[in-house]
C-alpha positions as CSV (number, residue, x, y, z in Angstrom):
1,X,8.0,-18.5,33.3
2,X,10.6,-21.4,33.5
3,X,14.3,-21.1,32.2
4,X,13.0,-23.5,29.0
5,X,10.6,-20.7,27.7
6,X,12.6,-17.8,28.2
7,X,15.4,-19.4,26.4
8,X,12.8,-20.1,23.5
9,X,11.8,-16.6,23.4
10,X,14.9,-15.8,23.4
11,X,16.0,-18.2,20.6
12,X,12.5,-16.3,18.4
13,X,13.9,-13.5,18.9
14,X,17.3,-14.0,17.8
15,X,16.1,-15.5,14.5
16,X,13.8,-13.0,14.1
17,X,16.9,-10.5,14.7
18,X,19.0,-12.2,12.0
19,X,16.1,-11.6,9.8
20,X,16.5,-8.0,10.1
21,X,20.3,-7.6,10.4
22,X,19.9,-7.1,14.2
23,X,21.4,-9.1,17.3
24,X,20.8,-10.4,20.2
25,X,22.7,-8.2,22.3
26,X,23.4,-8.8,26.2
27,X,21.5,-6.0,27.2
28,X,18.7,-7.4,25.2
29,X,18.9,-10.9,26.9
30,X,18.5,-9.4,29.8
31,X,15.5,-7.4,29.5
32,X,13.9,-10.9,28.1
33,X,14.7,-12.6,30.6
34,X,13.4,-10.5,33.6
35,X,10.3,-9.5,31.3
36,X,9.2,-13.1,30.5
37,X,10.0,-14.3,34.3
38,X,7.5,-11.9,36.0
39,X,4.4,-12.1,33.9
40,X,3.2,-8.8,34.2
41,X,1.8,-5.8,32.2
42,X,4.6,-3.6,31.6
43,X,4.7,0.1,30.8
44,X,8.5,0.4,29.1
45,X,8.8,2.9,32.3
46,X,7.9,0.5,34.8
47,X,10.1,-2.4,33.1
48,X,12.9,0.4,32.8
49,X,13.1,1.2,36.6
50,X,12.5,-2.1,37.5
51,X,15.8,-3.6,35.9
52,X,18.2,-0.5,35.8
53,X,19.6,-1.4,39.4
54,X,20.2,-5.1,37.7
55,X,21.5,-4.0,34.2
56,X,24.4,-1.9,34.1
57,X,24.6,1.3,32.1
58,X,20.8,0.3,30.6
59,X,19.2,3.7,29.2
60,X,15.5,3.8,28.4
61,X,15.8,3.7,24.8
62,X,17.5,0.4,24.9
63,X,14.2,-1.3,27.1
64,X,11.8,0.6,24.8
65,X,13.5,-1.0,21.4
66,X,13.7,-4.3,23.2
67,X,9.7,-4.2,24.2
68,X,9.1,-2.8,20.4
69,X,11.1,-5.6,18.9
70,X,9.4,-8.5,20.8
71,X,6.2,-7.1,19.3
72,X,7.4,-7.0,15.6
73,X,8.1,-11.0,16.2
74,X,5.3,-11.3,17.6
75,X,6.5,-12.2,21.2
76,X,4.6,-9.6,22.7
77,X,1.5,-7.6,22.6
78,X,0.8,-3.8,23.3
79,X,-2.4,-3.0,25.2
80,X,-3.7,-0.1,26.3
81,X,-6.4,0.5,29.4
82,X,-8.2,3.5,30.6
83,X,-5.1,5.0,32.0
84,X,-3.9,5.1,27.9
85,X,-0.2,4.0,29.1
86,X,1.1,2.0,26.7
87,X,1.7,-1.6,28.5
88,X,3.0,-5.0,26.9
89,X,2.9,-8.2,27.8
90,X,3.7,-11.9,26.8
91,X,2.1,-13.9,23.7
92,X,-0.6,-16.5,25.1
93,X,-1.9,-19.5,23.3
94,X,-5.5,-18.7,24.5
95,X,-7.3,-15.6,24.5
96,X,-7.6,-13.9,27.6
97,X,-9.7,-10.8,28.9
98,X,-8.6,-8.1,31.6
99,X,-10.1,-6.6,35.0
100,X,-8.7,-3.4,35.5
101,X,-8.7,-2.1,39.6
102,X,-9.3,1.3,39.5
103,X,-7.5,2.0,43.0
104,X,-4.6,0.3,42.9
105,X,-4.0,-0.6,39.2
106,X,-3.6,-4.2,39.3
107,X,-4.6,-6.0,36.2
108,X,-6.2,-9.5,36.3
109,X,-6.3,-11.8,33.1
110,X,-9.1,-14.2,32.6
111,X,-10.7,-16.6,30.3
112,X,-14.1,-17.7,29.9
113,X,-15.5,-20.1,27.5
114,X,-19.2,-18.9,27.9
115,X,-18.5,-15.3,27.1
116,X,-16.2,-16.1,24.3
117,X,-19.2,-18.6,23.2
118,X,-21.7,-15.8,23.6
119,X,-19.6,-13.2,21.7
120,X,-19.3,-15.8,18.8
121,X,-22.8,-16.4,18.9
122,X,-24.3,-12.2,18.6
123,X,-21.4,-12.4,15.9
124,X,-23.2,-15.1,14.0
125,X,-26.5,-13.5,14.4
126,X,-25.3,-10.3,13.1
127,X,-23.3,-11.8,10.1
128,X,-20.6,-10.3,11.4
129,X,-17.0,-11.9,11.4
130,X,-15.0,-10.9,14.3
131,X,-11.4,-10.6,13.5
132,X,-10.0,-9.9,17.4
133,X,-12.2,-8.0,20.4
134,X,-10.7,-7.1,24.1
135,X,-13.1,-6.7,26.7
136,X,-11.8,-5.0,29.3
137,X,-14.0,-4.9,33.1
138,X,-13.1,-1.8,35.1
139,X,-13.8,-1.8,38.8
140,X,-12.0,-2.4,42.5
141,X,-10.0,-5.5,43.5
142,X,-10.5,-7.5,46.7
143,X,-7.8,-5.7,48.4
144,X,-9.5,-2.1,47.8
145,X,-12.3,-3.0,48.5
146,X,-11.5,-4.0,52.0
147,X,-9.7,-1.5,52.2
148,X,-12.4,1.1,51.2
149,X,-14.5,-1.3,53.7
150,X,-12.1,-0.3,56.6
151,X,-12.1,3.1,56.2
152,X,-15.7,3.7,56.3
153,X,-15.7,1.6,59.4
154,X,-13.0,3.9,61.0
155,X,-15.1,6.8,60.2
């Protein structure tokens, strides 16, 4: 994300701060600035041991109310996968669905307008009105699969 957004997150959360009595620490800014510049789906322990060599004197409770805060103002969202770690990442404006690479972990976001139109439509058969849904693929990336590839080869 560019400088212009993380200041605007940074600028919610502030106001959302004052709201509460809270503020926008230094600390804070920092962990919102290096969590909203690499687009990824955090645990609080991978964001934790990713920054503390930037962030002096950051402790783990600091990044976990930080990641807890940007989801009470609605920055953020919690998700959980198969692996039942407790991960966060950004707000979008569109809804997006997950793959989920069972060798190496890596999670890829994806949109598609036909599933979305066919979930709408077994909705509308059902009478049923969906409030959210996640649909989550599990499987292997590219890159473990090639590598899974290779290794039979070598065998």
């Amino acid at each position: 994300m560019n400088i212009n957004i993380i200041k605007r997150k940074e600028s919610e959360l502030t106001h959302y701060l004052r709201e509460k009595g809270l503020r926008l620490t230094q600390q804070r800014k920092q962990i919102i600035a290096y969590f909203f510049s690499k687009y990824k789906h955090y645990s609080v322990e991978e964001l934790y041991e990713e920054i503390k060599p930037q962030i002096a004197g950051i402790g783990l409770a600091t990044v976990y109310r930080t990641m807890q805060l940007l989801v009470e103002a609605g920055l953020a969202l919690q998700r959980r996968f198969k692996d039942n770690i407790t991960r966060y990442e950004p707000v979008h404006k569109n809804h997006h669905d997950h793959m989920i690479c069972l060798g190496c972990g890596e999670i890829i976001e994806f949109g598609n307008k036909k599933i979305e139109a066919m979930q709408e439509e077994v909705a509308k058969r059902h009478k049923f009105v969906p409030v959210s849904h996640t649909l989550q693929l599990y499987g292997y990336c590219a890159k473990c699969m090639a590598k899974q590839r290779r290794g039979k080869r070598e065998k």
